[in-house]
C-alpha positions in Angstrom: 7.8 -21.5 5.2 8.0 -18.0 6.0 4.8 -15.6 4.0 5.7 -12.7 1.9 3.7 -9.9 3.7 2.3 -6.9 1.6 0.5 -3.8 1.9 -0.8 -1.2 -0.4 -1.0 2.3 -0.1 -3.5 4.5 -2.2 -6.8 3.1 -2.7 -8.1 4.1 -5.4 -8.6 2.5 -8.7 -5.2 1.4 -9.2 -4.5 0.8 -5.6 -7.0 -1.4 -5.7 -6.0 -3.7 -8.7 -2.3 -3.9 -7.1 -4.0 -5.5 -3.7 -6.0 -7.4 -5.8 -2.6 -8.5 -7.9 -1.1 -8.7 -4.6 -3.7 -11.4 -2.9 -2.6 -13.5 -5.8 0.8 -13.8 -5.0 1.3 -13.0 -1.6 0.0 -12.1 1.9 -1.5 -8.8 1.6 -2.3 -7.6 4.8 -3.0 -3.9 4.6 -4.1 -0.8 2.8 -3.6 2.4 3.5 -5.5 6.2 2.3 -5.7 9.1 3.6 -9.8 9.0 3.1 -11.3 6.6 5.5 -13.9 6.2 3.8 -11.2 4.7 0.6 -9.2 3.1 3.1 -12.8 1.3 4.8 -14.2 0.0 1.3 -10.5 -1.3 0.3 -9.6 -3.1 3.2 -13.5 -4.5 3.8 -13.5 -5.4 -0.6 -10.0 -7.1 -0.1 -9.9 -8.1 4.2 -7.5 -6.7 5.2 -6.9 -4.1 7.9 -6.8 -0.6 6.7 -4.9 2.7 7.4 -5.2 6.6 7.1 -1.3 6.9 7.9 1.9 5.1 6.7 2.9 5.8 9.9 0.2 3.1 11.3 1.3 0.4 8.7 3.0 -2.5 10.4 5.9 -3.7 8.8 5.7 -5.6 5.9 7.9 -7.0 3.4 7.0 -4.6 0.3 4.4 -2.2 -0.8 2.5 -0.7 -3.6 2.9 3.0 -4.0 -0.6 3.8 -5.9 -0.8 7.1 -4.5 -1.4 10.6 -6.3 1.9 11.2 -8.6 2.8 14.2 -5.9 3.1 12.2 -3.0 4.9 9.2 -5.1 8.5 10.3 -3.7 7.7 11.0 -0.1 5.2 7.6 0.9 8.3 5.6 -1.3 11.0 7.8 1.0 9.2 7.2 4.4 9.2 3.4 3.5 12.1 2.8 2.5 13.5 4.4 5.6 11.4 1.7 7.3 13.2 -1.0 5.1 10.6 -2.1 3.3 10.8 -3.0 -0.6 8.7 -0.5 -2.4 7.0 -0.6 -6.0 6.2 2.5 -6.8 3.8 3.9 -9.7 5.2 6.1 -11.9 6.1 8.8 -12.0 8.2 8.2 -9.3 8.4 12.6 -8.5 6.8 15.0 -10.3 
């Protein structure tokens, strides 16, 4: 049986709760901020490796968009360009 890999990017309060969400119905396997020290204590909280770049992430079957509503449109462009399924927060631009 094949796993349904995730990944979550923004790791802040809501980013958090979607990895958590995540680990409940699926491999999540990354997080990604572009704060170390966010990306560290979400990846070490839920353990799982973590990122200060999308353009680290391995690929994965879908992500999380829980990013700052600014950078909603660009992190969900860049991944979808990568084919991966994408859920984004809203707003999806601003």
């Amino acid at each position: 049986m094949s796993t349904f890999k995730t990944a979550v990017v923004g790791c802040g309060g809501i980013g958090k709760a979607h990895g958590k969400a995540w680990k409940n119905v699926a491999e999540l396997t990354a997080v990604v901020d572009l704060n170390p020290e966010k990306a560290k204590e979400a990846g070490e909280m839920l353990g799982v490796a973590w990122y200060t770049s999308i353009d680290d992430l391995p690929q994965v079957d879908a992500v999380s968009v829980a990013t700052p509503p600014q950078a909603h449109y660009g992190v969900t462009k860049a991944l979808l360009m990568r084919d991966m399924h994408v859920f984004c927060e809203k707003p999806m631009t601003v």
